[in-house]
Each structure stands twice: as C-alpha cells, then as structure tokens.
C-alpha positions, -999 to +999 in steps of 0.1 A: -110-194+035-074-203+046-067-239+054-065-242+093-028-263+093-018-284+119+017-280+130+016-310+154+014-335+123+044-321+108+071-354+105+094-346+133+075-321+148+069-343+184+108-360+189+118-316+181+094-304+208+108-331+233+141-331+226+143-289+232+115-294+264+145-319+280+172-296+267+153-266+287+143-284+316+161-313+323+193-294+341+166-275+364+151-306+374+188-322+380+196-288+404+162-294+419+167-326+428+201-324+437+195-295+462+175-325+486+207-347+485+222-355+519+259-354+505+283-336+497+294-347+463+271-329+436+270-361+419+266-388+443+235-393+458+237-396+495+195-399+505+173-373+509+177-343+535+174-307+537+207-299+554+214-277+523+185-254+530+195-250+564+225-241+550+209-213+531+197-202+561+213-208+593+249-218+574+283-195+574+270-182+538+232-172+550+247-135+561+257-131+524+227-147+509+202-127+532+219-093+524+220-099+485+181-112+488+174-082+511+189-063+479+172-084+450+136-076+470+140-039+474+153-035+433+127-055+420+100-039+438+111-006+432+118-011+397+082-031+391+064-002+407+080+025+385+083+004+355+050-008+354+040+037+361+061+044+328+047+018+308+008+020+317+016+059+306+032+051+277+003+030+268-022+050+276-001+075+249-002+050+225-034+036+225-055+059+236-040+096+226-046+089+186-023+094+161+008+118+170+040+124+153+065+102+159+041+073+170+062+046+155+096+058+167+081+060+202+068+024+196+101+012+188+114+030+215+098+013+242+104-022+228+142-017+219+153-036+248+133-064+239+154-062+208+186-058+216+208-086+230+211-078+268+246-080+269+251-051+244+224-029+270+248-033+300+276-025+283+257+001+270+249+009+301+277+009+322+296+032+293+267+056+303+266+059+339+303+060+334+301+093+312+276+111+333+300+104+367+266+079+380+292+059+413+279+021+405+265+009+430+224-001+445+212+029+425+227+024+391+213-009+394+175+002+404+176+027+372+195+003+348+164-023+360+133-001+356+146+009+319+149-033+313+117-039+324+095-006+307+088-032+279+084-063+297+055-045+322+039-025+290+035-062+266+005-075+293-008-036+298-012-022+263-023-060+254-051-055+279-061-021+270-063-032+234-095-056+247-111-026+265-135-005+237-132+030+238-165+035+245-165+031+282-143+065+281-169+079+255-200+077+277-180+086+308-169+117+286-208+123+274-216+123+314-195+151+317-163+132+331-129+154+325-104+135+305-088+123+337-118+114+359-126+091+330-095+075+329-088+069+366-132+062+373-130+042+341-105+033+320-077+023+352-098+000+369-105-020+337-070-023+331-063-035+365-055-071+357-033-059+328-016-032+348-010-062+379+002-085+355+025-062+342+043-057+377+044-091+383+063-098+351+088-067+355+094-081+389+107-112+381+126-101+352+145-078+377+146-104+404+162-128+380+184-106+361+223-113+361+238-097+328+228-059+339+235-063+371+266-075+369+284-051+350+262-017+366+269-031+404+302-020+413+318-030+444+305-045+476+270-050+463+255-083+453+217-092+442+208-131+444+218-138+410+250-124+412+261-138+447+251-173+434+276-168+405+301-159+431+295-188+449+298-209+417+336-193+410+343-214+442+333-241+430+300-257+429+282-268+465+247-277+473+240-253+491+244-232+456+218-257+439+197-253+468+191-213+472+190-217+431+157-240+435+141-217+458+150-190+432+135-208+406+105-215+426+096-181+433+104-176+395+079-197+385+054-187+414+056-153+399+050-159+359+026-184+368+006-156+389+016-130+361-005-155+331-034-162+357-038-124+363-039-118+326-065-145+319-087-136+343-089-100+330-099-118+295-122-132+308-137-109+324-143-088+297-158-115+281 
C-alpha cells in the first residue's frame, strides 16, 4: 500500500503557499480597497466614499461602461448557451458512444485551447476570420468565445457524466426507451448540475476575457475588459479600480456558484 505523503510538512512548503496566495491576491485587495477611497490620488487615501461607483454609473464615462457591459452580457450568454450545447454533445460522444475511430484526436481536439497559450489562439484567430473575409466586429467575437470556452463548459460536464453509471440508460433501454428518450428522460436530467456548472464557468471565462477579444473586435466595439484597458491607456482613475471590483465580484459570484453547483450534483449521486 502506497505511503499517504503529506505535502503540507514539506520544509518550506507554508512561507511558498503564502508568499504566491499574497502575490495573487494582494493587488486585488489593494484595487478593492482603493475603489472606496474618497480621493482622487490612487495612492493617497482620502476616507471612505462611493463617489467612484457613482461614477461608474451616473459619471461622464457610465455611457461607455453601460454599452461595453450591455456587450460583455449578450457575448457571454450567447457563447455559454452554445458552448455549453457543443460540449454536453461532445461528451455524450465521448463517454457514452463507445470506442470510435479517432477517439483520441477528438479528445485532444476539444481540449487544445486549454493547451495552447491564449495569445497564440487570437492571433490564430484573427489570421482566420481575416482569410475567410469574417468584418471584425460583435460577431467575430461571439464565435471566437464559444470556441474558447467548448473546453472550459465540457471539464464540469463529462466530469459529471463520468459519476453517472450507465445503467440508468440500460434499464431505460430494457423498458423499451429509444436511444434518445433515454438520454433526454434519463441520462440529461442527471447531468443537470454538470451541464449548469458548465455554463456558468464558460460564462465567466467569456465575461472576463481580454486577449481574444481584443485582437477579434475591430473597431467601435468594446466588452468590459477591453474598455477598462482603454481607460487604463489614460491613465489610471478610481473610477477604473472601481468598475474592476464589481467585475471581480461578479467573477467570483460566478465560479463560486459554478463549484457549488458541481458539488451538489456529487452529492447527490451519493
């Protein structure tokens, strides 16, 4: 029997795992806590006040921010929703259709992005839609995201269907279910939690994504991410810090929802 080794006893192990949590975290709490100061120096602390949100809001920028959130809402949604399609297809194909040639490529198909650095994928990308004469713009962005996220919706679905046993179809089958009455009766509404999870995730990869969108966008159209970068060319205001806290609050909203969702459908097959 292997020797269960503990990792946290290692020498070093604790002053490496703080030192990379405050390398991670400590400049999002400094935005976050920044975003509440009442001046307008980003490094002098003036008292607390939420003139910047307001400013997000009501200020001379809200027009700009509201369109490019109006923007970031409608591609994330639509590229969750088919995303999350493609990839409870694909693994329904690959978990549940048997052994196929070509079973590995596709595999390695559908993870690729995961792979590959994401800067390489837009400019990838963006030499693509160039080729086949695709105008950049709110389209080549919806498409470039729903191929992004097919991996990131299919991790939490085909990890999900792995948990479900195949006999649930079986006896559904032996009742004389067609293949597909079994799988939408069935199979779907096990993998509910998986399949939900899976959205939630691909939507807040799109939400937050910057590297793609930048280079597919083309001209006069701007997603959260992008207009904040903008802004940040300008120079850096607190208005900037605050729209990025509420970003990273609906971030972190999202994932947290995503790992709930996925827990609860372990355990409620346990």
């Amino acid at each position: 029997m292997a020797k269960h080794i503990d990792i946290r006893k290692f020498t070093g192990f604790r002053a490496i795992a703080v030192l990379c949590l405050f390398l991670l975290y400590a400049p999002l709490i400094v935005v976050s806590v920044y975003s509440f100061n009442d001046s307008i120096s980003i490094t002098t602390w003036g008292g607390f006040s939420l003139r910047w949100y307001e400013d997000v809001f009501f200020g001379p920028e809200a027009p700009k921010f509201k369109q490019a959130a109006i923007n970031s809402l409608t591609i994330a949604i639509g590229a969750a929703v088919a995303s999350t399609a493609i990839a409870t297809a694909a693994a329904t194909a690959m978990l549940r259709a048997g052994k196929f040639k070509g079973k590995s490529f596709s595999f390695m198909l559908i993870n690729l992005p995961l792979m590959v650095p994401e800067i390489v994928t837009a400019v990838a990308t963006l030499i693509f839609f160039s080729a086949i004469g695709f105008v950049s713009g709110y389209m080549t962005i919806l498409v470039a995201h729903i191929v992004f996220c097919i991996p990131f919706a299919y991790l939490p679905i085909a990890a999900r269907m792995q948990s479900i046993e195949p006999f649930y179809e079986q006896a559904a089958l032996d009742l004389y279910a067609t293949r597909f009455q079994a799988f939408r009766m069935i199979l779907l509404p096990l993998m509910a939690p998986g399949i939900l999870s899976g959205f939630l995730l691909a939507f807040i990869i799109s939400l937050d994504d910057f590297i793609i969108t930048n280079f597919v966008k083309g001209a006069g159209v701007e997603t959260l991410p992008t207009a904040i970068f903008g802004a940040v060319k300008l120079g850096i205001k607190p208005n900037v810090m605050a729209i990025s806290t509420l970003l990273l609050l609906v971030s972190v909203v999202f994932v947290t929802l995503s790992y709930l969702v996925g827990r609860m459908g372990e355990n409620t097959e346990k």
